[in-house]
C-alpha positions as a Python dict, from the first residue, in 0.01 Angstrom:
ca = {
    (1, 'X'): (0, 0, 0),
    (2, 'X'): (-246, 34, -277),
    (3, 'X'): (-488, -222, -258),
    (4, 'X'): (-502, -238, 116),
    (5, 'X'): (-618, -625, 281),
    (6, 'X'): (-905, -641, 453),
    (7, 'X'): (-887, -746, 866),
    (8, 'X'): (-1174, -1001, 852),
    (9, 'X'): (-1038, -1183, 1204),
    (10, 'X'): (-923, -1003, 1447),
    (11, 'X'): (-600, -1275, 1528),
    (12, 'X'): (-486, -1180, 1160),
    (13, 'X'): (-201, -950, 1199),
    (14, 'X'): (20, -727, 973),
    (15, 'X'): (388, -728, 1054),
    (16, 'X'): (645, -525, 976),
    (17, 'X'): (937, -670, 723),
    (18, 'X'): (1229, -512, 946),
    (19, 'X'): (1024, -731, 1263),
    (20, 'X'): (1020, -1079, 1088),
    (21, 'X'): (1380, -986, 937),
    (22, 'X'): (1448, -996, 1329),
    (23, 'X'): (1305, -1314, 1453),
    (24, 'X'): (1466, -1498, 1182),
    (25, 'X'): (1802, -1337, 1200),
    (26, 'X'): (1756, -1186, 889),
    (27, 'X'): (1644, -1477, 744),
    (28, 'X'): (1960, -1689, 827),
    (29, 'X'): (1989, -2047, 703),
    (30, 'X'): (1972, -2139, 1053),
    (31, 'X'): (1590, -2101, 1110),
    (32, 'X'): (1513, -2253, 724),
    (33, 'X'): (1258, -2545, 874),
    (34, 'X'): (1138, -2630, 479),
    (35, 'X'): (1177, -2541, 92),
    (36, 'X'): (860, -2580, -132),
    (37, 'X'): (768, -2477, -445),
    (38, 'X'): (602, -2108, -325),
    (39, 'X'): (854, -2034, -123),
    (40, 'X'): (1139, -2124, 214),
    (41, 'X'): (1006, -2135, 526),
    (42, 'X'): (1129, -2034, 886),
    (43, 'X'): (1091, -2048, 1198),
    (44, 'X'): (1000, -1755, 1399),
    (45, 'X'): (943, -1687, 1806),
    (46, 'X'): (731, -1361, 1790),
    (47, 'X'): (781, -1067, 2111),
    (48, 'X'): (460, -1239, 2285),
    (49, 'X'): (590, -1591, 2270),
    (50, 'X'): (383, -1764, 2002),
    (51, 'X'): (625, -1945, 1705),
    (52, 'X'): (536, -1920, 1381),
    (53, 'X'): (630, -2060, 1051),
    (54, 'X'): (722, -1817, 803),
    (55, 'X'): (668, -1871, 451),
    (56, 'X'): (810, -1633, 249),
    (57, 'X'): (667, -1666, -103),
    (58, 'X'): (912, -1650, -414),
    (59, 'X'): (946, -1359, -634),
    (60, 'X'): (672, -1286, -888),
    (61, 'X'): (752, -1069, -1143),
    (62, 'X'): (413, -917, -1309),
    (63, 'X'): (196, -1029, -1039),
    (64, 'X'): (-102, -787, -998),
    (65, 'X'): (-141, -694, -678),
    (66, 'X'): (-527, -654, -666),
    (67, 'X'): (-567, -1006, -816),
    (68, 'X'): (-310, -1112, -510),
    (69, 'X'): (-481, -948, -234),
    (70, 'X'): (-853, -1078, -336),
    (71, 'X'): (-736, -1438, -327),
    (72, 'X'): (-512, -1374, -31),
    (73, 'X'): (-784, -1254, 160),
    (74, 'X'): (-969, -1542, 71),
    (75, 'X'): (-694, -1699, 255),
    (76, 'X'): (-784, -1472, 554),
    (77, 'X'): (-1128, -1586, 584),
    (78, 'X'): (-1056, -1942, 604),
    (79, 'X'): (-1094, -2098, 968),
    (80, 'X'): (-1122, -2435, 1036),
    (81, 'X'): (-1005, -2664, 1308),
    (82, 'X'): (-858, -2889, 1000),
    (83, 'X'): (-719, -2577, 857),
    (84, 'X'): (-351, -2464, 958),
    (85, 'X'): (-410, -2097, 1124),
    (86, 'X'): (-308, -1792, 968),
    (87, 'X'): (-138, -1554, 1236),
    (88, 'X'): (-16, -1252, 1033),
    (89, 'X'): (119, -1140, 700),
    (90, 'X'): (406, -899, 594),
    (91, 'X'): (331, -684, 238),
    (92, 'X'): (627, -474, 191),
    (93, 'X'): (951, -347, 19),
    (94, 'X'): (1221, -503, 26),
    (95, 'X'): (1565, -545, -132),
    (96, 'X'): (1690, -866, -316),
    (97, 'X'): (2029, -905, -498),
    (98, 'X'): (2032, -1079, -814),
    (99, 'X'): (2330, -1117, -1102),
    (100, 'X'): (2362, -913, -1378),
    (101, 'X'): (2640, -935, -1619),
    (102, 'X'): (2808, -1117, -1396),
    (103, 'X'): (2787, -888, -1084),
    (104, 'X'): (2558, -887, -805),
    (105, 'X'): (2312, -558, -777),
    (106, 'X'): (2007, -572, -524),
    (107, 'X'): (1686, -430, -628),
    (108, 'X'): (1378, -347, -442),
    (109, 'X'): (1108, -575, -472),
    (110, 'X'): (814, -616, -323),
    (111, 'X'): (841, -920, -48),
    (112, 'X'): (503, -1112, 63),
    (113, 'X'): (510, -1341, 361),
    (114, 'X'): (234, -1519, 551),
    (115, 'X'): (290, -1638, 891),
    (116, 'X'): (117, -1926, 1037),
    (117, 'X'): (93, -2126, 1315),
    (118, 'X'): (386, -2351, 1427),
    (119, 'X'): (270, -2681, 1473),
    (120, 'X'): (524, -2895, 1694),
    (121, 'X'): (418, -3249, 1548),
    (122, 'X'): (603, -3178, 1198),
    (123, 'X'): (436, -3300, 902),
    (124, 'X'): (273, -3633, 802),
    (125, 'X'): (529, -3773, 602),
    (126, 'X'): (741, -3788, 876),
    (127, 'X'): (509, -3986, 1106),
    (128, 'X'): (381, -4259, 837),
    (129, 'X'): (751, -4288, 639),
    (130, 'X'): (944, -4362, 939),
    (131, 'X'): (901, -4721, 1087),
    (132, 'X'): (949, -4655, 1419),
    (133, 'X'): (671, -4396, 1495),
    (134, 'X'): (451, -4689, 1529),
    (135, 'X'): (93, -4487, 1484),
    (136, 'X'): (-203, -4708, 1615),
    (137, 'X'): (-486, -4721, 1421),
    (138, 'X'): (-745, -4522, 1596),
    (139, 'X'): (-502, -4230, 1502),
    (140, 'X'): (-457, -4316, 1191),
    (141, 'X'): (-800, -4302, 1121),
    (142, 'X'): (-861, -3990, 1309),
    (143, 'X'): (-625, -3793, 1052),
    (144, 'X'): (-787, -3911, 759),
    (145, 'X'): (-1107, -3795, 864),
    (146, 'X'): (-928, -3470, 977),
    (147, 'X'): (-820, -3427, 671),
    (148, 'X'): (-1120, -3513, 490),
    (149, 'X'): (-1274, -3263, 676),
    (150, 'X'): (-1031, -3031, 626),
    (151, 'X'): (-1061, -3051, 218),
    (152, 'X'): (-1470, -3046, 250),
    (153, 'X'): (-1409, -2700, 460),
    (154, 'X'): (-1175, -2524, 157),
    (155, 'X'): (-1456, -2656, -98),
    (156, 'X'): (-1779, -2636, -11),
    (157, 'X'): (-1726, -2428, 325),
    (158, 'X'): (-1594, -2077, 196),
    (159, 'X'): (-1701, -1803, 43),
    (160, 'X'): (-1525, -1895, -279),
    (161, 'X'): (-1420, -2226, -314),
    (162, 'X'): (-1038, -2315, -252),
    (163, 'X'): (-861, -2581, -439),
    (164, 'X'): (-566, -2679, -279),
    (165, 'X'): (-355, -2848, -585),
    (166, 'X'): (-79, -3016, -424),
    (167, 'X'): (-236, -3244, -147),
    (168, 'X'): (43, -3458, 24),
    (169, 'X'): (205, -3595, 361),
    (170, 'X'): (420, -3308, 355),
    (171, 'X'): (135, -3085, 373),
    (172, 'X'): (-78, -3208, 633),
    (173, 'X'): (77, -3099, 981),
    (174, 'X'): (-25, -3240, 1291),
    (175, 'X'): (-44, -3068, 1633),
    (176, 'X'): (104, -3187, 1983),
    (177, 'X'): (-257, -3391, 1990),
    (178, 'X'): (-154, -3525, 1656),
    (179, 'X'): (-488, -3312, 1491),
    (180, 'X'): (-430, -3291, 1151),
    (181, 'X'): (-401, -2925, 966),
    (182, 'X'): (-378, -2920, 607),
    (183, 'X'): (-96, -2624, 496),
    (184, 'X'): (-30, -2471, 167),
    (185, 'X'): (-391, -2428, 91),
    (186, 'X'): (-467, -2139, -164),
    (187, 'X'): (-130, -2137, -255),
    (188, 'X'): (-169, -2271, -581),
    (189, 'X'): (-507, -2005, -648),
    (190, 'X'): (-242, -1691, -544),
    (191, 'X'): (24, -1791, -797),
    (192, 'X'): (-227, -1881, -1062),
    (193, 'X'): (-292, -1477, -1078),
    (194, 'X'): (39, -1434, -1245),
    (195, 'X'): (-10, -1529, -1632),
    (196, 'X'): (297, -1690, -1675),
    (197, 'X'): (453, -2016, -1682),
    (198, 'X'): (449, -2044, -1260),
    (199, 'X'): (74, -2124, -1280),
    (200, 'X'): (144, -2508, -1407),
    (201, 'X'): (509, -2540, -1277),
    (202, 'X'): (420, -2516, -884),
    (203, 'X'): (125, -2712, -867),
    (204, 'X'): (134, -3053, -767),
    (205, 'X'): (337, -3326, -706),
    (206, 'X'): (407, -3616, -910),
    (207, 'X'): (237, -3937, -784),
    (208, 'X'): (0, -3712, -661),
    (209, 'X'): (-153, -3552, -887),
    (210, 'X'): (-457, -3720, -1171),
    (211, 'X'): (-404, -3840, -1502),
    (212, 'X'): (-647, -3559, -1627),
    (213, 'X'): (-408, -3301, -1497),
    (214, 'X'): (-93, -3403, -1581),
    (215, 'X'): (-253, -3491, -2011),
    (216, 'X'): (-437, -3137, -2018),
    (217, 'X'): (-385, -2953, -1716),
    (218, 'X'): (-738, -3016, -1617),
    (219, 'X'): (-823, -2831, -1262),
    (220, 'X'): (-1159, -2946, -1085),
    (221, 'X'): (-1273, -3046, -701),
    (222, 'X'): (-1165, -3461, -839),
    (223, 'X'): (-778, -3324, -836),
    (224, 'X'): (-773, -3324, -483),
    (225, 'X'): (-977, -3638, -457),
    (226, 'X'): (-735, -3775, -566),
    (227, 'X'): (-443, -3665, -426),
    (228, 'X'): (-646, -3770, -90),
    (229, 'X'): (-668, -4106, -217),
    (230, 'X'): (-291, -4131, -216),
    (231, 'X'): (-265, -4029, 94),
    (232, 'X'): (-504, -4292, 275),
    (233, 'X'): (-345, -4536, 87),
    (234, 'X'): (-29, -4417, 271),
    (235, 'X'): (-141, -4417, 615),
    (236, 'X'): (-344, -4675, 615),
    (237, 'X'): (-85, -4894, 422),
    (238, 'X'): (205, -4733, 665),
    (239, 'X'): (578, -4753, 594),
    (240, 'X'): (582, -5134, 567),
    (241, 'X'): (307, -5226, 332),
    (242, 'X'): (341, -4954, 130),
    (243, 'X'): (668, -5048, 8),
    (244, 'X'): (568, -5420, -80),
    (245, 'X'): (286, -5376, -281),
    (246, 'X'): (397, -5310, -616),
    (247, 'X'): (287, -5640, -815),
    (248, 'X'): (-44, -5639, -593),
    (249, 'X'): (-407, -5650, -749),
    (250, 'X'): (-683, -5391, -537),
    (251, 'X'): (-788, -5689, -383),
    (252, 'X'): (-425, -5872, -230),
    (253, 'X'): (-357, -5520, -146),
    (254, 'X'): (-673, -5472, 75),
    (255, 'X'): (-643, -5804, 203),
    (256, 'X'): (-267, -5780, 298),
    (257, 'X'): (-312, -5434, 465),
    (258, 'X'): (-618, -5577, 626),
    (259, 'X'): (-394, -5874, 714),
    (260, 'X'): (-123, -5686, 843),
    (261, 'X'): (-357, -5449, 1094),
    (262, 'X'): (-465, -5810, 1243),
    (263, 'X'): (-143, -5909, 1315),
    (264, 'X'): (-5, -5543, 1474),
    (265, 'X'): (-336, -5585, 1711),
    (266, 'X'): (-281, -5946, 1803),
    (267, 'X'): (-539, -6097, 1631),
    (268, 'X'): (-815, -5892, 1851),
    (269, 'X'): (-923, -5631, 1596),
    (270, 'X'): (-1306, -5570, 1671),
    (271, 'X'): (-1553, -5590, 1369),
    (272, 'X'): (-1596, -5174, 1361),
    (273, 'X'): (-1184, -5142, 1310),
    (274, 'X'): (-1182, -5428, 1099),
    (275, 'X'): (-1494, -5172, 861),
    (276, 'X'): (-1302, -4872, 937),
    (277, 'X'): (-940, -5069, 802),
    (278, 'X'): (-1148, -5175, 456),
    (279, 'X'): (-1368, -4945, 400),
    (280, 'X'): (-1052, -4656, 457),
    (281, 'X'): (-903, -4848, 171),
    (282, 'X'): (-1238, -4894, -94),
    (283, 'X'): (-1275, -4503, 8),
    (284, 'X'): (-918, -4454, -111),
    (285, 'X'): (-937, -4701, -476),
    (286, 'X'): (-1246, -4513, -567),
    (287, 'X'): (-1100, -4175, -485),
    (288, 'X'): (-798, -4251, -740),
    (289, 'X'): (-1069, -4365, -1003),
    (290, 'X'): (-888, -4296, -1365),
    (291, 'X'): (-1201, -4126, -1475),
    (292, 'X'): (-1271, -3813, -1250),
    (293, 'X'): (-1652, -3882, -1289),
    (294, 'X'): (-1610, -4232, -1078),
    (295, 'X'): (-1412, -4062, -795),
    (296, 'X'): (-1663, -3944, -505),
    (297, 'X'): (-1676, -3584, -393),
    (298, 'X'): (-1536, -3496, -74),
    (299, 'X'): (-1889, -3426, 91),
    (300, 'X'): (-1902, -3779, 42),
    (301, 'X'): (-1615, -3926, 133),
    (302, 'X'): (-1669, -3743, 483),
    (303, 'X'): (-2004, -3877, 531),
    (304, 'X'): (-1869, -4191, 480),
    (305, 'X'): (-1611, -4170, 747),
    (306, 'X'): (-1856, -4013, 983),
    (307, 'X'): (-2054, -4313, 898),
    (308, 'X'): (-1813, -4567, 1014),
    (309, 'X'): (-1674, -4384, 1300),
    (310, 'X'): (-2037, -4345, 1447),
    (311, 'X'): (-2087, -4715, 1389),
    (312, 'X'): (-1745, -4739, 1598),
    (313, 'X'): (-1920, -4522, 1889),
    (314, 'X'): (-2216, -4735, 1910),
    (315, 'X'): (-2069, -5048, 1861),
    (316, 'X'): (-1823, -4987, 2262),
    (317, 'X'): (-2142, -4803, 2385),
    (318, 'X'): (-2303, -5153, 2301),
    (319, 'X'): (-2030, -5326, 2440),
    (320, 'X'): (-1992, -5157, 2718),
    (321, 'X'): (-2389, -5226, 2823),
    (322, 'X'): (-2323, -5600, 2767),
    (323, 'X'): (-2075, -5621, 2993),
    (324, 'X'): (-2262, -5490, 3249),
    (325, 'X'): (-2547, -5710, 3208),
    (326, 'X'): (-2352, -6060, 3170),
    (327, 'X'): (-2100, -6242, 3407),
    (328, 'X'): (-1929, -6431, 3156),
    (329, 'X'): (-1640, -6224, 2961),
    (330, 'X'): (-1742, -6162, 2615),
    (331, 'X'): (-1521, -6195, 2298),
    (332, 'X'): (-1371, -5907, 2172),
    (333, 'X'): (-1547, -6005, 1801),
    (334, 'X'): (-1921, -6062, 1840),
    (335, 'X'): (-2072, -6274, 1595),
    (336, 'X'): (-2374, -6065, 1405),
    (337, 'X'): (-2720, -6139, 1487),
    (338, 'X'): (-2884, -6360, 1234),
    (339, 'X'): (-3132, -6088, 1120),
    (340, 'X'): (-2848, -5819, 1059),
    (341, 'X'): (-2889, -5652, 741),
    (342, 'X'): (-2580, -5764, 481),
    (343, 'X'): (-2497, -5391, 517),
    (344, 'X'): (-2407, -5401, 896),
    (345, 'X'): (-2291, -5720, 828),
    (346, 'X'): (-2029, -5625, 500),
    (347, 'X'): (-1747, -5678, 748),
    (348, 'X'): (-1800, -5947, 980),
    (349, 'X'): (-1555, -6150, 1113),
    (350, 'X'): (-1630, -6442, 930),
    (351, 'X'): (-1650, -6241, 598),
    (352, 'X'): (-1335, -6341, 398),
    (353, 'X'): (-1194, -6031, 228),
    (354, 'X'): (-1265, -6238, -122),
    (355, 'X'): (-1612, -6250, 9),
    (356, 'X'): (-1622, -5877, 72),
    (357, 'X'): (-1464, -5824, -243),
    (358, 'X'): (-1740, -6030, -415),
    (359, 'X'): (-1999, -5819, -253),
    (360, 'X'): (-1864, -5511, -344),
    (361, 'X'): (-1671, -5548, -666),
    (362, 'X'): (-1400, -5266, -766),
    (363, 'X'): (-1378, -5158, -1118),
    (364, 'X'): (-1130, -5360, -1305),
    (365, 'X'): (-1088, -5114, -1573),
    (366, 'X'): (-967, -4885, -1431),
    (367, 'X'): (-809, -5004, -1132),
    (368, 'X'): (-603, -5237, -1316),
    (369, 'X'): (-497, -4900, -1490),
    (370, 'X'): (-341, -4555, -1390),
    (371, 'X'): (-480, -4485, -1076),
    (372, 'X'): (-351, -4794, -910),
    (373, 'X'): (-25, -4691, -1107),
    (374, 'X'): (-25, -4373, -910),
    (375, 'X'): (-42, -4477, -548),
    (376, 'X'): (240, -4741, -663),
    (377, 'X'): (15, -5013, -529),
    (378, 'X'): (-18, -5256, -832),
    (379, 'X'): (209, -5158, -1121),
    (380, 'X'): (432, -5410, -1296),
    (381, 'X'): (203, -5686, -1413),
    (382, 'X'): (-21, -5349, -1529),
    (383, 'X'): (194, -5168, -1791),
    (384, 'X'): (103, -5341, -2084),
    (385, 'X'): (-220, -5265, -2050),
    (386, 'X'): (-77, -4913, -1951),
    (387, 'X'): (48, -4898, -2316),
    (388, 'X'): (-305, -4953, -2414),
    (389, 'X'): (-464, -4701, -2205),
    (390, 'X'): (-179, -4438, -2292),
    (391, 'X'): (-305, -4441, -2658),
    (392, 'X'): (-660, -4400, -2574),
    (393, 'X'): (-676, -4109, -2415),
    (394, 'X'): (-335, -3973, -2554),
    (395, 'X'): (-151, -3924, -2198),
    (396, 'X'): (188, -4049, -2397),
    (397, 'X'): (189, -3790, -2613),
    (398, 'X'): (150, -3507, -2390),
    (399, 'X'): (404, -3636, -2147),
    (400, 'X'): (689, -3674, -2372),
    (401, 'X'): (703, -3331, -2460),
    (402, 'X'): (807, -3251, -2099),
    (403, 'X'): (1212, -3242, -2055),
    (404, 'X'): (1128, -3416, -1695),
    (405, 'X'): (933, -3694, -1820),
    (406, 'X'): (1117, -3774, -2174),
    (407, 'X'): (1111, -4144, -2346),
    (408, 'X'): (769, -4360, -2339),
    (409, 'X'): (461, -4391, -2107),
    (410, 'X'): (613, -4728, -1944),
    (411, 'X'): (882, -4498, -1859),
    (412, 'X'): (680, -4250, -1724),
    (413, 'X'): (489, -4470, -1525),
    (414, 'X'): (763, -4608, -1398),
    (415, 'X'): (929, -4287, -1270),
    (416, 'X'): (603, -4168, -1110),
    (417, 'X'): (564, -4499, -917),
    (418, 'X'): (933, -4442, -781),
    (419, 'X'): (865, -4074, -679),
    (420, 'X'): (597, -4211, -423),
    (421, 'X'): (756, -4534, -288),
}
């Protein structure tokens, strides 16, 4: 092989085509476990034991490989507990058969496959789309801060930054412990070295994907802000309230998810859940902000989180002392102390969520506008002003010239709200 990858971790192996050709049966239907847009994967149980999931990437035509290799071993070099773990990798010839003039002739071509870890808790969407699974909060919140780590790590924690490009439940795969590990990453960056159409037709995912992108295929760190914002919407909403909050404004849809957490937990939800519940949600509006200067970056949305879940941490440790100091059982609420800053305070339990909103006003321009529209939280009483919006920054026009997204923005809008719910 030419341009030869570079072993930068010693657990990053190179396999042999005729070996992985073996451990799938040949790459039988059989062990298919998923179909993206880069490629089908498989399952695989390797000599030693370990499974694997084996992507094998579609066929690019004109693909340099020195372009491919310096991005894939970008790919390589990222390790992160929040990052699904790259076993091994396969780089060679292969044969595939294709129709020509109306007969089948194979050809050799040259066949890339990454293997990664097998993770037996399946992917997100499974967990937060099916009613039964019945996730409590506490892990709930632990995955979005997972993944919020997970994106920080890919931008601001490699060598060159990674933009992942199609952020989504289907992505995010969760261990036995339920640890989330965000897959696919780089993807996008490897297929983007082949000038062709495949740069723009495999990234994303409608619903998840920003306004910006989807008018003039513009790529920065906000893309996957706000794909992320989707997704807490999603778990924090779950299967239930996700689906009934269509005609909500931001604020009925915070204070029915808020309402709805009470009632799962019996009406015993502590003040720090009851901060972590909200603020999960503000986190999430602001991250689907229409204009990608108002969405936060993801250094901040994690010290936010870490925020709130060390507030969680000191709030049982304090708990915990109190009891051991006092005969009388304590309520599961405390009331704040009268000289509590409004900041600790936000959140109390005699703060209506009007009251909250009050204190902390969202931006009705634009989340009475697309980005509400795009988590499918608030979107009837919204299109007209939709309309509006579509002529202002020329979305319409852009759209319509798409064969998938013919006819006018309020059917556009439309379609992309029914591709999440």
């Amino acid at each position: 092989m030419a341009n030869k990858i570079q072993h930068t971790s010693a657990t990053t192996r190179e396999f042999t085509l005729e070996l992985l050709k073996q451990i799938t049966d040949n790459f039988s239907e059989e062990h298919v476990i998923g179909r993206g847009g880069y490629g089908v994967v498989y399952k695989g149980l390797l000599h030693d034991g370990e499974e694997v999931a084996l992507k094998k990437l579609h066929y690019m035509p004109g693909l340099d490989d020195k372009q491919f290799m310096n991005e894939f071993n970008n790919l390589m070099r990222a390790q992160h507990p929040n990052i699904i773990r790259l076993v091994g990798y396969c780089y060679g010839l292969g044969h595939e058969r294709f129709k020509y003039n109306g007969e089948y002739i194979f050809a050799r071509v040259q066949e890339r496959i990454l293997c990664f870890e097998y993770l037996q808790g399946g992917s997100l969407d499974k967990h937060i789309s099916d009613e039964s699974c019945g996730l409590d909060w506490n892990t709930r919140f632990k995955i979005i801060k997972g993944i919020s780590k997970g994106i920080n790590y890919l931008h601001n924690g490699c060598k060159d930054s990674i933009y992942h490009l199609d952020l989504k439940p289907e992505n995010i795969l969760l261990d036995e412990n339920l640890v989330p590990k965000i897959g696919d990453f780089g993807l996008s960056r490897l297929f983007q070295t082949e000038k062709t159409h495949i740069t723009t037709k495999f990234m994303g995912t409608m619903g998840y994907m920003p306004p910006e992108f989807i008018d003039r295929h513009a790529i920065t760190p906000k893309f996957d802000v706000f794909s992320f914002g989707v997704i807490i919407i999603r778990i924090v909403a779950g299967f239930e309230g996700y689906s009934k909050c269509e005609d909500m404004s931001p604020h009925e849809f915070l204070e029915h998810v808020h309402g709805n957490w009470r009632k799962r937990m019996q009406e015993t939800m502590s003040s720090h859940i009851s901060e972590q519940v909200i603020t999960c949600i503000e986190i999430a509006f602001r991250c689907v902000e229409f204009d990608p200067e108002k969405r936060p970056t993801i250094a901040d949305i994690v010290n936010e989180v870490d925020k709130i879940d060390n507030a969680e941490s000191l709030a049982i440790a304090k708990n915990s002392d109190e009891q051991e100091h006092t005969v009388e059982k304590q309520p599961v609420i405390q009331v704040q102390e009268k000289n509590s800053t409004e900041e600790n305070t936000r959140y109390a339990r005699t703060d209506s969520i009007s009251t909250v909103m009050k204190k902390h006003p969202l931006s009705k321009k634009y989340y009475t506008a697309d980005p509400v529209v795009a988590i499918g939280a608030m979107v009837v009483s919204l299109l007209h002003k939709l309309c509006e919006l579509s002529s202002e920054y020329n979305l319409g026009a852009n759209l319509k010239k798409d064969e998938h997204l013919q006819g006018n923005w309020r059917t556009f809008v439309m379609r992309w709200i029914t591709s999440i719910l």
